[in-house]
Every structure is written in C-alpha cells, then in structure tokens.
N, C-alpha and C positions, 0 to 999 in steps of 0.2 A: 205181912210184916217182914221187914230184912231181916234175915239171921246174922249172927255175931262174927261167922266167917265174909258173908257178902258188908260188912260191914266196916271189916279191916281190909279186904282190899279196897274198895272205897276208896279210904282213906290216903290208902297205899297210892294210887291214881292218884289224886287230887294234889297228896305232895306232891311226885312226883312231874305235874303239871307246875306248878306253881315253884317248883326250883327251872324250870325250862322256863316260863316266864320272869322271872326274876335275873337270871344270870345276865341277860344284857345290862341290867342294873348294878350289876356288883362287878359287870367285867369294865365297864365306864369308869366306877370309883375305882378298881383297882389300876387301872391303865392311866388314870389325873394322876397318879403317885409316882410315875416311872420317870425318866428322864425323857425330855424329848424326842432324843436319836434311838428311844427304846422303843416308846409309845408309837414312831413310823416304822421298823426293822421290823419288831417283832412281838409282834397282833397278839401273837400266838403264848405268849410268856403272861399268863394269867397273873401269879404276885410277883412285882416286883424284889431283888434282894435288898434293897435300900430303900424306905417310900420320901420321896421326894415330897416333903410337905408345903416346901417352898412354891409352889405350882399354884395353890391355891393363893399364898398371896403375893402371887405375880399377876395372876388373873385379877383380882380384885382392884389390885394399882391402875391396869391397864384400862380395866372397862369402868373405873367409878362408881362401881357396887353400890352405895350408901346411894347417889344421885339417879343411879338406873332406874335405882330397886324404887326411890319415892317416885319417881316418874310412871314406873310400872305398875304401883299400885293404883297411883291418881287414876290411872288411866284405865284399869281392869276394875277398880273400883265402884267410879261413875257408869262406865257404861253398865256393867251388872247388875246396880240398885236402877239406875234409870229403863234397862229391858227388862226387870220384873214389875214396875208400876207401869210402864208403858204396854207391855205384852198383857200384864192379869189386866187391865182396864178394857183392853180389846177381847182378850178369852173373855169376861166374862158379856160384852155387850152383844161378842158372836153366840154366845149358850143360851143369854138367858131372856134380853130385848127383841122381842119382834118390831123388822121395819123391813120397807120395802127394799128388795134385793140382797137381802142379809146374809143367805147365800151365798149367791153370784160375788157375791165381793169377797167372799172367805174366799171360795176359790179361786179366786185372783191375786188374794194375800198369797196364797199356798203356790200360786204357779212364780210368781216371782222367785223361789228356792232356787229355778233351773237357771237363775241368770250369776253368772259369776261375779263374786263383788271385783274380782279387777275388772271388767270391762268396766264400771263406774268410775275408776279411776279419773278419768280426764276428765269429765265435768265435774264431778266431784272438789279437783284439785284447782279449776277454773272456778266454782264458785267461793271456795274457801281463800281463792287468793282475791277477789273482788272484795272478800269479806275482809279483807287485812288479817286473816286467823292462821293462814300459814306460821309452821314452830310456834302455836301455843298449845293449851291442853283442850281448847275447843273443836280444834282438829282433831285430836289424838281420841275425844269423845263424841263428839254429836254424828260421822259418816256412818256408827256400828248401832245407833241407842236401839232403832226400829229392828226387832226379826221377826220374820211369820214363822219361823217353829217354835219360837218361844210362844207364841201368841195362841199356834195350835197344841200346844202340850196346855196350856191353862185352859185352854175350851174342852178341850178333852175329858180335862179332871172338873169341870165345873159343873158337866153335862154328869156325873157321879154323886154329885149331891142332890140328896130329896127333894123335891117341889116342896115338902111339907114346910121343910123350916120359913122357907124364903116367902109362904104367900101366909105363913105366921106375921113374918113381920110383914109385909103388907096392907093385914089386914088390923095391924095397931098404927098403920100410916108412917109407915117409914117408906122412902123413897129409893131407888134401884141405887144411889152414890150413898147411901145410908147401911142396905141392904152389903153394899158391895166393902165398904172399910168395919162394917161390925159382923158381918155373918161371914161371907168367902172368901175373905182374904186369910183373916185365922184359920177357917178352915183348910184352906190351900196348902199347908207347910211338908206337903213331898213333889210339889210343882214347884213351888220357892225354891227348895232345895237343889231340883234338877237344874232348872233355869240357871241358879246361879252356880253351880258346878262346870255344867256346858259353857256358860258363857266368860267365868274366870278364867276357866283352864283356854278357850279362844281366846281370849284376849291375853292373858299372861305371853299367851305364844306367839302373839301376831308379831308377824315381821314387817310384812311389807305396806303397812297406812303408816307405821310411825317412818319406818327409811325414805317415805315420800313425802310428810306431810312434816318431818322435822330438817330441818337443816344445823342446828347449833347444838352443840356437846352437852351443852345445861338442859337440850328437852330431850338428848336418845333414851329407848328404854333397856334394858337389859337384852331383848335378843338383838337389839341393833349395833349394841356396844359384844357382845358377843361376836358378832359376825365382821368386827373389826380387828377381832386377835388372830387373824390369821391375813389381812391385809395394811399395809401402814408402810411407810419409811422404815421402821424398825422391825418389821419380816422381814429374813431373807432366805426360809424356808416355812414351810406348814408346821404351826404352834400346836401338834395334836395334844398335847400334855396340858397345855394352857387352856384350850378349848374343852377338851374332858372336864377341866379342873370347873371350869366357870359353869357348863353344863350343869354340874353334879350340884353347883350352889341353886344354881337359877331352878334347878326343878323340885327344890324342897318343899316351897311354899304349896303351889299345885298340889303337890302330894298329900300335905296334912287337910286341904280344902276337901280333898276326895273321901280319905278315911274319915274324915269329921261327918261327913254329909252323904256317905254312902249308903247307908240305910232308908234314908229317904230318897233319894233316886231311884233302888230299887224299886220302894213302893210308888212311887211317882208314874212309871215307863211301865209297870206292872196293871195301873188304873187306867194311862191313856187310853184303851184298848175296850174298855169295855160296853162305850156308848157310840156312836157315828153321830 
C-alpha cells in the first residue's frame, strides 16, 4: 500500500509533468496576444504588457472561421460516423464469422498501414476528377472513410466479449447483422469512443487532401485557411500573432472531443491487448 509521503510526491511529479506539458499551450495563447513585431523578436517575452485581442479577430476575418469551421466539421464529421460503421462491420466479420482466408486478408488489411496515404494522391485525385467531385465534400469524405486500424482496434475489442452472449442469440435465431446492431455494437462504446477520437482529431487536422482536393474559398477547411495567414498579397512579413491567434481557436473543438471521450479510450487501448 503507498504511504501518505510516496503519495504526495506523486503527486508532486504528476504536476509537475503536466505544467511541462501544458506550457506550450499557454505559451501559444499568451504569444496570439502580443503584437506581431513582438510575437517574431521576442519568443522569449512569455506575457505580453498590453494583450492584443484584436489578433483574434483579425484571424477570424482572414480565414472565414464560420465557413472553415462548417466545412471542418462536414468533413471530420462524415468520415468519423462513416469509419466507425465501416471499421465495427469489418472488426466484427474479422472476430467473429468464419470463411475461407479470414486471416490472410486481416493481414493484408493490417499491411496496408505501411503505405502512406500521399503516395495515393495521384490516382486518388485522377479518379475523383473523372468523377466531376473535385471542390466538393465527396472528396473531402470518401479518400479517408476505409482504415485498417480502426477496423483492428474493433476486432480487437470484439474478440473480449463472451461467446456466451452471442451463441445466446443465435440460438433464439437471430442472424450475425442482427447479433451485430443489438448485441456488439452497444457493447463496443470504448472502441466507438477511441475510433472516433483518433479519427476527429485526424481529420480536424488534415491539411493536405482538403488543399488538393479543394480549389474554391467556399469549400477550404480551417487548417487550409490557416495556412493562408501567412501567405497572400496582403503578407508582407510572417503573421505569427495572427497564426498563434487562429491556432488557439482551431484547437478548441479537438480538445473538448478528447476530454469528453477520454475515459473511454483509455479503456478502449487498454482491452485491444488482451485477445490475438
């Protein structure tokens, strides 16, 4: 049992961690407040003497916040609910359906990880332009809907629940698409959770399929309008203030997605593990 001294340094550690991690966070918000000629000179000038709160909605004007942000979600939205029904359909057909090579094909889902999604780029952006879908939101959703880690974090946790329940309903004639929207999928809710954590917070932050697959101001998403505050006709030096400012909006949402849902991911990544 810990005693009440190993107990307060503990403690003492754990802050101490957790203000080292934090401070990149508070040195971001306190440097959006400086002036520009501050925010490049002098890194080093942690508060500001005046906080420029005008930064933030310069940033906001610049990059079309309201338009980014509906863009961002459409698009971190769909593909999140669409790689949880598309990945739990597959975990569950690799855990729980025997067929020939069931397998051999996981491991083939699983070796595709090593392949980087930009080398897809180019056919990717050749079929999407045959398709007329170039600058819509079919682009910006349907290249990311498929992962094989999503697919093996739901096999993982499927492979953790009892045989018993499942050859219960079996044996009152319920079918494996029956089995799978009344018994595993409720079950599943820290695979759910993980899934769509990992894959909000990817997509919230992808840059480069929306800057390739958008062309027109009405479909950028936030980090694409982000990475225009420091290029345009109207830079004509590095907007760090502007950039901090727009940062510190753009990673709110993420933020509260993680504390909302971080309980279940622990338990999520805690169960992957316990079955092969």
């Amino acid at each position: 049992m810990m005693t009440k001294g190993r107990a307060i340094w503990l403690y003492v550690v754990l802050i101490i961690l957790a203000m080292i991690f934090l401070f990149p966070f508070f040195w971001m918000v306190a440097s959006s407040l400086k002036t520009n000629m501050a925010a490049i000179t002098e890194p080093t000038q942690i508060i500001p003497p005046v906080a420029q709160w005008h930064n933030y909605a310069d940033a906001w004007r610049i990059i079309n916040v309201p338009r980014e942000t509906l863009n961002t979600l459409i698009m971190a939205g769909a593909v999140t609910l669409g790689q949880i029904l598309i990945s739990a359909l597959a975990g569950y057909a690799f855990a729980r359906i025997r067929f020939i090579g069931r397998d051999v094909i996981f491991v083939l889902f699983l070796a595709t990880l090593i392949v980087p999604f930009q080398v897809l780029f180019v056919p990717i952006y050749i079929m999407l332009s045959k398709l007329h879908w170039i600058n819509t939101y079919l682009a910006l959703i349907l290249p990311t809907l498929a992962n094989p880690f999503a697919i093996f974090i739901f096999r993982q946790f499927f492979l953790t629940i009892p045989y018993e329940l499942e050859e219960a309903m079996l044996i009152d004639g319920a079918g494996h698409l029956r089995i799978f929207w009344s018994l595993m999928l409720p079950l599943s809710g820290p695979a759910v959770a993980t899934v769509f954590i990992l894959t909000f917070l990817a997509e919230w932050n992808s840059l480069l399929k929306p800057l390739v697959f958008t062309t027109s101001d009405n479909m950028y998403t936030l980090q694409v309008g982000l990475s225009f505050l420091n290029r345009g006709a109207f830079v004509t030096q590095p907007m760090v203030a502007w950039l901090l400012a727009g940062v510190t909006m753009v990673i709110i949402p993420p933020v509260i997605v993680f504390l909302l849902l971080q309980r279940r991911f622990v338990e999520s990544i805690a169960a992957t593990g316990l079955k092969g």
